[in-house]
C-alpha positions in Angstrom: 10.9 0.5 13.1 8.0 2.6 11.6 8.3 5.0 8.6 9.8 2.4 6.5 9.8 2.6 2.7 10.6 -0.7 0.4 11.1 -0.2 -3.5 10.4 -1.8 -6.8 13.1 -2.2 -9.3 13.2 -3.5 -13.0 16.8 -3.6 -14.6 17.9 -1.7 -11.7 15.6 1.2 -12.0 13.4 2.0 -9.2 9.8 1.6 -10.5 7.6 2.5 -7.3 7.4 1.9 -3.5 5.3 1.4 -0.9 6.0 2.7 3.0 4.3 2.9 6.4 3.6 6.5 7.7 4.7 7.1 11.5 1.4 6.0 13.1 1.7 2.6 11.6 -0.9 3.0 8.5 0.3 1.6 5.1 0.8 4.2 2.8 2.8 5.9 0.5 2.2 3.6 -2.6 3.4 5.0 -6.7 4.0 3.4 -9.4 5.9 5.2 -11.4 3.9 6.2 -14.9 6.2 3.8 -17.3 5.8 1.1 -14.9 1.7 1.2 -14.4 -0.8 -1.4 -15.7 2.1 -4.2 -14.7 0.8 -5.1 -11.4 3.6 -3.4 -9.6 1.2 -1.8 -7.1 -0.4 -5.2 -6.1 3.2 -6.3 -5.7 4.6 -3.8 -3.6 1.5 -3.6 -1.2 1.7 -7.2 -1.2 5.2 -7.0 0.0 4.6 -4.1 2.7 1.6 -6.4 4.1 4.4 -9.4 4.1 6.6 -7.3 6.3 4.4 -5.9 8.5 2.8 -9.8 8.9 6.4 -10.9 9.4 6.8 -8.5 12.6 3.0 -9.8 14.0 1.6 -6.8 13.2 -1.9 -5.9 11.3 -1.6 -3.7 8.0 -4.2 -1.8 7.5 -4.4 1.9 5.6 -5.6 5.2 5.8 -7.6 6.4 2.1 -9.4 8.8 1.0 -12.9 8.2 -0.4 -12.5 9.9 -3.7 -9.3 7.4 -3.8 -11.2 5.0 -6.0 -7.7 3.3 -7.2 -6.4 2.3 -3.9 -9.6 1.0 -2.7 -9.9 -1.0 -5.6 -6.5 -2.5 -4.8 -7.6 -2.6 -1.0 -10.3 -4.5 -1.8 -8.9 -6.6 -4.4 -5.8 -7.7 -1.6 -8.8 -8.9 0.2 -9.0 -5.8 2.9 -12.3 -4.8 4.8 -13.2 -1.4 4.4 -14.6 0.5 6.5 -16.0 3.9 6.2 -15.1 6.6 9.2 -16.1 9.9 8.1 -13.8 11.9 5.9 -11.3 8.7 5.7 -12.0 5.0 5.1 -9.9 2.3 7.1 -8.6 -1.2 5.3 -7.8 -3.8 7.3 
């Protein structure tokens, strides 16, 4: 049930996914370069929360600081961040 990945595809080309790393944290979200600036990274994290909502479960991440593009999306999704350290939590 964990380690999941689900894909984006336009004209039946995958354009990015988004998974869930074995310990539960979302993760694993590209966008492929063509497909950037189209909102497919909102879309695909939005469907990963979905899913994980779906089995009564709480999303939440695992990013790097330095990561300013994935908090940006973290915290434009609506996620609290929290600083821990060397990694920040979104919940």
């Amino acid at each position: 049930a964990r380690g999941r990945v689900i894909g984006g595809f336009e004209e039946g080309r995958l354009v990015g996914f988004a998974g869930e790393h074995p310990h539960g944290a979302m993760g694993m979200l590209e966008v492929l370069p063509e497909a950037r600036r189209r909102g497919w990274g909102q879309t695909l994290a939005a469907a990963k929360v979905r899913q994980l909502l779906d089995e009564g479960r709480l999303p939440w991440a695992e990013v790097w600081p330095d990561n300013e593009a994935s908090l940006a999306l973290e915290r434009s999704m609506g996620f609290e961040i929290l600083g821990s350290g060397s990694l920040w939590y979104a919940s």
